[in-house]
C-alpha positions in Angstrom: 72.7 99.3 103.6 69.7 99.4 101.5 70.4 100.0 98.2 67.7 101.0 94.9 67.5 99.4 91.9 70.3 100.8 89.8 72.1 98.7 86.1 74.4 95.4 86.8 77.6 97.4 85.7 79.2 94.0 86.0 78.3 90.3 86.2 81.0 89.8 89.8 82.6 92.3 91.7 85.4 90.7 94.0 86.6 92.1 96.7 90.0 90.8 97.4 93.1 90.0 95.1 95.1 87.5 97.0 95.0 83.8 96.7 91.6 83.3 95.8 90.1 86.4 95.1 92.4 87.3 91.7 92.4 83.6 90.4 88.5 83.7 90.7 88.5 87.1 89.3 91.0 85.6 86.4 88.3 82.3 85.9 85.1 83.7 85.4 86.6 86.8 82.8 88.2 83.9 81.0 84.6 82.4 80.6 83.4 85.7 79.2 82.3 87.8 82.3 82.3 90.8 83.4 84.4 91.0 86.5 85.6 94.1 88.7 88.1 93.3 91.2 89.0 95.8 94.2 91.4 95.3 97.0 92.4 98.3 99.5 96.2 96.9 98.8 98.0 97.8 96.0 100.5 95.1 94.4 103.3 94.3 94.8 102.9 94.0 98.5 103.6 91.6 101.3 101.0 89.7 103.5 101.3 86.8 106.0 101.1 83.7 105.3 102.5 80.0 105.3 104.5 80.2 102.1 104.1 76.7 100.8 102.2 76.1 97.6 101.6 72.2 97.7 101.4 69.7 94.8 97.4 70.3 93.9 98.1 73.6 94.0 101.1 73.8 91.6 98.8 72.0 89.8 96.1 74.6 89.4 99.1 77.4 88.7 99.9 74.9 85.6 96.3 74.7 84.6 95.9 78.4 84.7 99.2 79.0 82.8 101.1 80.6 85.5 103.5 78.2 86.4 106.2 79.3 84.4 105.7 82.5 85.9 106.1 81.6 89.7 109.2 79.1 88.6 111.4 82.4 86.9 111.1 84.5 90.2 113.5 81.9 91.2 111.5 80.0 93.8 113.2 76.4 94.2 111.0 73.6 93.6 110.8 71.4 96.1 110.5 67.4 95.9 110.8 66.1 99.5 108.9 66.7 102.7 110.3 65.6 105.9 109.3 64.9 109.5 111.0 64.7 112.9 108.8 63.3 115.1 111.2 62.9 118.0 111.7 59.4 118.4 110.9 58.6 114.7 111.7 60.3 111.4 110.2 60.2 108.0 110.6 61.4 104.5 109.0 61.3 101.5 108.0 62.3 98.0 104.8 64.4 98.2 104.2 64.8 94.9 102.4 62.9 91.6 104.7 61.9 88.8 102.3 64.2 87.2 103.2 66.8 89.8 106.1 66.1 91.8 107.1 69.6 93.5 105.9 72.3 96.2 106.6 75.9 95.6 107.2 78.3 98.5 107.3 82.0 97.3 107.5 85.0 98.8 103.9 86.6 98.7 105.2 90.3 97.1 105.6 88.2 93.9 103.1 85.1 93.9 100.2 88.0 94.4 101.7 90.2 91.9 102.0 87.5 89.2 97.8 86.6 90.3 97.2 90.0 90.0 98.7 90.7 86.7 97.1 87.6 85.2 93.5 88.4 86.2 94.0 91.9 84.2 95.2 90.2 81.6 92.3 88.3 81.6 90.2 90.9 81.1 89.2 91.9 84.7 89.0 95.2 85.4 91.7 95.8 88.5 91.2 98.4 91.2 93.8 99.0 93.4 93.7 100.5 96.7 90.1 100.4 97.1 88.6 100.4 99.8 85.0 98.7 100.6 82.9 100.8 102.5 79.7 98.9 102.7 77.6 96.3 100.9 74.7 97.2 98.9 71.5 95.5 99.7 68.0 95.9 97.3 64.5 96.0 99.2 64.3 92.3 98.7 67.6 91.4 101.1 69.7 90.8 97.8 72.9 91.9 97.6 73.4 94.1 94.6 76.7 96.1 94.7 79.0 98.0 96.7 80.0 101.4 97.9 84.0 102.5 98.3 86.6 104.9 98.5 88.8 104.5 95.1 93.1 105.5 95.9 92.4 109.6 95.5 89.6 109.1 98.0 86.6 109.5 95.8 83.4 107.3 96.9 82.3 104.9 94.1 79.3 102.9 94.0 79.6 100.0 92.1 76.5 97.4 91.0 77.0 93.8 89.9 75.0 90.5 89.7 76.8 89.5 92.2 79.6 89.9 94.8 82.4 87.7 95.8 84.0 88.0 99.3 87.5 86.8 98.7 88.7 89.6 101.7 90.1 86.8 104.5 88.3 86.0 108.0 87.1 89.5 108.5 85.4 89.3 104.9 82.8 92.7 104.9 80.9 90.8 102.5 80.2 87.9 105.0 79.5 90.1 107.8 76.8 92.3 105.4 75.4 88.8 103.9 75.5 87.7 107.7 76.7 84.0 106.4 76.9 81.6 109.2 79.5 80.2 110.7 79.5 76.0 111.3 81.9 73.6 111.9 83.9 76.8 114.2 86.4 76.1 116.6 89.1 79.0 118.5 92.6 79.4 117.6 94.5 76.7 118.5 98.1 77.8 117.9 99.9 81.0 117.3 102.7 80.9 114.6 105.8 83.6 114.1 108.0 83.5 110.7 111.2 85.1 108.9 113.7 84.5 106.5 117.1 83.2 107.3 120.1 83.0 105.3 122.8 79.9 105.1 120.3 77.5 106.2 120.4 76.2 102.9 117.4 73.0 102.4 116.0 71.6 99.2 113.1 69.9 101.6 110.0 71.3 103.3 111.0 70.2 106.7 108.7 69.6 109.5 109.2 69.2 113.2 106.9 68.2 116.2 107.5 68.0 119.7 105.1 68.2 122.8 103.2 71.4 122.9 105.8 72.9 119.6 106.3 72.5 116.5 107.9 74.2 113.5 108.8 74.2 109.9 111.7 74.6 107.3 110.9 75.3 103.5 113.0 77.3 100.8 112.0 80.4 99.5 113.3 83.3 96.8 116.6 85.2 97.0 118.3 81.8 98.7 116.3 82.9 101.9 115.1 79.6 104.3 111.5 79.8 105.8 111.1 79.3 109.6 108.0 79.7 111.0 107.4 77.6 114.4 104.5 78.2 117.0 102.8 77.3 120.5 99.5 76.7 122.2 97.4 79.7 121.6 96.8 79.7 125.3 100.7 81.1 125.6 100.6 83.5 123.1 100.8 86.2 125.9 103.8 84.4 128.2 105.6 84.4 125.1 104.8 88.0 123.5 107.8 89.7 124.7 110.3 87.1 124.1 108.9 85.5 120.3 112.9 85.1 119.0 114.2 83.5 122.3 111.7 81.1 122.6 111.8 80.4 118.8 115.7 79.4 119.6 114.7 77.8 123.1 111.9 75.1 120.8 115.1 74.3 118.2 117.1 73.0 121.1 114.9 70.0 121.0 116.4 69.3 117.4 119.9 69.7 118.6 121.0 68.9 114.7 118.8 71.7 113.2 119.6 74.2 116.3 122.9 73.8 115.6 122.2 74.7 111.4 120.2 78.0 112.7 123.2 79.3 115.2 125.4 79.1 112.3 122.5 80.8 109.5 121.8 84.9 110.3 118.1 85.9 109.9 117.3 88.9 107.3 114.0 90.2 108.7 112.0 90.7 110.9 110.0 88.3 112.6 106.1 88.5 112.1 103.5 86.1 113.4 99.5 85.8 113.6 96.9 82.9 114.9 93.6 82.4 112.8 90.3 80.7 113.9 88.9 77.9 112.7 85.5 78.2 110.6 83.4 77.2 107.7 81.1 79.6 106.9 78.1 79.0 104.7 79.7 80.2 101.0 76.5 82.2 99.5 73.4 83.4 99.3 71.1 85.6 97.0 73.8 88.3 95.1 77.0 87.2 97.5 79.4 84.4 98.0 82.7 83.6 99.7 86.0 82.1 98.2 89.3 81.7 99.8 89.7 82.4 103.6 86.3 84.4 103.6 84.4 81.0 104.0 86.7 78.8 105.2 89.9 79.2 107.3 91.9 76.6 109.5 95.3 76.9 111.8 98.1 77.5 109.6 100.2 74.8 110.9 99.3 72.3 107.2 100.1 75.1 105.4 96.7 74.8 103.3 96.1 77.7 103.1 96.8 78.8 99.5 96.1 75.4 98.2 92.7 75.4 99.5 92.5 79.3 98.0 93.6 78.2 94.8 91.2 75.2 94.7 88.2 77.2 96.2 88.8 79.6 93.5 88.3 76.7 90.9 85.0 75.6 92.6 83.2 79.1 92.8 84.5 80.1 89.4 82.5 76.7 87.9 80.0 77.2 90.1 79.0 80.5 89.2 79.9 80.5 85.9 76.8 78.2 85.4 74.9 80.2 87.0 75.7 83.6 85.1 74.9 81.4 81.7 71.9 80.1 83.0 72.7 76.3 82.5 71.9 75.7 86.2 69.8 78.0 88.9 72.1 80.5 91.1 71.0 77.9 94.5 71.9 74.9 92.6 75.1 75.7 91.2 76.3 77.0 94.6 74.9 74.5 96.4 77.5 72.2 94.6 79.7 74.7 95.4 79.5 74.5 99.1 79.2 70.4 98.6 82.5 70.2 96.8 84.3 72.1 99.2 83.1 70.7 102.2 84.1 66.9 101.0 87.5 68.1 99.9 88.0 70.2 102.8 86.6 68.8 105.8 88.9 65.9 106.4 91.9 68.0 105.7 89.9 70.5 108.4 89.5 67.9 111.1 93.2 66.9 110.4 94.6 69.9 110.9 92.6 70.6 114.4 94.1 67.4 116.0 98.3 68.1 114.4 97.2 72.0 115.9 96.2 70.8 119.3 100.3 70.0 119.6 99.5 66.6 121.5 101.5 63.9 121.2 100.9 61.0 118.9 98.5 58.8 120.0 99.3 54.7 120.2 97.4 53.9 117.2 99.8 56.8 115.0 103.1 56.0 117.1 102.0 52.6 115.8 102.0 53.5 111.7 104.3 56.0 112.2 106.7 53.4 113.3 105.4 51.0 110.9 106.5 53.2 107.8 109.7 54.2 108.8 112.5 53.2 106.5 109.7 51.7 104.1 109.9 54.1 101.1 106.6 53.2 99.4 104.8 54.1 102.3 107.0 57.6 103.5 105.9 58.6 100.0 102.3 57.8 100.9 102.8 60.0 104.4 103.7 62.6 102.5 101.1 62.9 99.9 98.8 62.7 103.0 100.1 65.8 104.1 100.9 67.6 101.1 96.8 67.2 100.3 97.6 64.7 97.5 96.0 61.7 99.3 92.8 62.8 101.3 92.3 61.6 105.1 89.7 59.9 104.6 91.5 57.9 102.0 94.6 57.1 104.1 93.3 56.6 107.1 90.8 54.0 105.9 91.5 50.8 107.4 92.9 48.5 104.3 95.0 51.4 103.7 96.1 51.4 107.6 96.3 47.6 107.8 98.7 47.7 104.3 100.8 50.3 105.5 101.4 48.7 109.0 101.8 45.1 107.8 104.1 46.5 105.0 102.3 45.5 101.7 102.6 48.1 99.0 
């Protein structure tokens, strides 16, 4: 809606205090700014989600200062990524010396511990507040929003500029209008929950013709299992998600026979996500996390790329708000940086989601690299995000890895 001219209570509002949105929030108060953030959620709470915190973003958590923080909920670390390919297996170390471990925790106490350190920060933290509509000047500039606090009362809230960080249905993107590129449908649909003795130190990975699923420790000595199909089944399957879960492990007739003996402790929930970039800004908005750019969860990227994203816009803007750089420079950076960190990983992930099986040239490498440590550790990095696509896939890397030069 069209707003009047009103005073920039604030220099960012954010709406939404996940994975992006609370690190972000966190970022730009520690640079001096004055930050409201607002999620209709209250924390602790749950949401879905992949789990797995990779290497670069452990490595963010450490920058921050939170690391310590996610270790003592009792989240094991984990040091080894595996994957059963069928015919061939591989496993490696996905890590850096500098960072050698992936994190997997439960969401009601990773968001929490985001959460708490944004108001600790500074930001001021609103809770259960829900966004109503984005507020617009004459001139087509976003300048605020309007919103129901938790008793219900409608608030109206003015800022130099507002962050979506509110997932793939982001209202701030659908008021800013920011287009979509790069888009593709969902490809797979994914179902989770926790089992119990299944014990793993390793974020396991399994793929198989038109399947594929994944093994990866989490708190309260719970297992992670979250497998998925073709999105194109997603309704043969709907009625039967734990039977055909249990029908895919049969392909893996050593790991179906570690879930008969394990018992699983909740409930199964799934979800499928498109595929997008949207265009991150514009005058008075921008987009972080999921808001701008989303991909099938099947790499688990997901709060990596949140984590990082947050990093980018918080740099970006904070330029901007000082003045050292013009607001369409700084974020046209922004949307640089994350395209050429992202889009490889992207078009990765849309050719392991299409659940084909490996072409000559991979059966090839894969083959190649089995049993040769130096260059499992290399697979893994690839898919932990340590080593980007481009990189491995160039074709001195390719030729070293096949011939078996290090």
């Amino acid at each position: 809606m069209r707003d009047g001219e009103g005073a920039m209570a604030y220099d960012v509002i954010v709406v939404g205090a996940r994975c992006a949105g609370s690190p972000l929030a966190m970022l730009l108060a520690r640079q001096g700014h004055r930050v409201l953030l607002v999620d209709r959620a209250t924390f602790p709470s749950d949401t879905v989600s992949t789990h797995v915190i990779h290497p670069p973003g452990v490595a963010a958590l450490r920058r921050w200062g939170l690391l310590d923080q996610v270790v003592a909920t009792g989240c094991p670390p984990v040091g080894r990524y595996s994957f059963d390919l069928g015919p061939l297996a591989l496993a490696g170390a996905p890590g850096s010396p500098d960072e050698p471990y992936a994190y997997a925790p439960r969401r009601v106490l990773l968001d929490k511990i985001l959460v708490d350190a944004a108001a600790a920060a500074g930001v001021e933290v609103r809770e259960g507040f829900s966004v109503d509509e984005v507020l617009l000047g004459d001139d087509g500039r976003v300048t605020g929003i309007r919103g129901r606090d938790q008793g219900g009362a409608s608030v109206v809230e003015r800022a130099r500029v507002v962050v979506g960080a509110d997932g793939r249905n982001s209202v701030v993107a659908k008021a800013a209008g920011a287009a979509d590129y790069e888009q593709r449908p969902p490809l797979t649909v994914g179902y989770y929950s926790y089992w119990s003795n299944l014990p793993t130190d390793t974020f396991e990975a399994y793929s198989r013709p038109g399947r594929g699923w994944a093994v990866c420790p989490t708190n309260d000595d719970l297992t992670l299992v979250i497998g998925g199909w073709p999105h194109a089944e997603l309704a043969t399957h709907r009625d039967d998600v734990e039977g055909t879960l249990m029908a895919m492990f049969q392909s893996s007739p050593e790991f179906a026979e570690r879930i008969r003996d394990a018992e699983r402790e909740e409930r199964i929930v799934g979800s499928s996500v498109p595929n997008y970039f949207r265009n991150p800004y514009g005058p008075g908005w921008a987009l972080a996390g999921d808001a701008g750019y989303c991909r099938d969860f099947i790499t688990a990227q997901g709060i990596t790329d949140a984590f990082l994203d947050a990093e980018g816009c918080a740099e970006a803007l904070g330029a901007a708000l000082a003045g050292s750089t013009g607001y369409a420079e700084a974020m046209a950076g922004y949307q640089r940086g994350r395209d050429a960190r992202a889009m490889p990983v992207y078009q990765l992930t849309l050719q392991i989601a299409a659940l084909q099986p490996p072409d000559e040239q991979m059966v090839q490498l894969v083959g190649a690299m089995a049993g040769k440590q130096d260059a499992m550790d290399a697979f893994a990095r690839l898919n932990s995000g340590v080593t980007s696509p481009v990189e491995f896939f160039a074709p001195e890397n390719v030729g070293r890895l096949i011939s078996g030069a290090t």
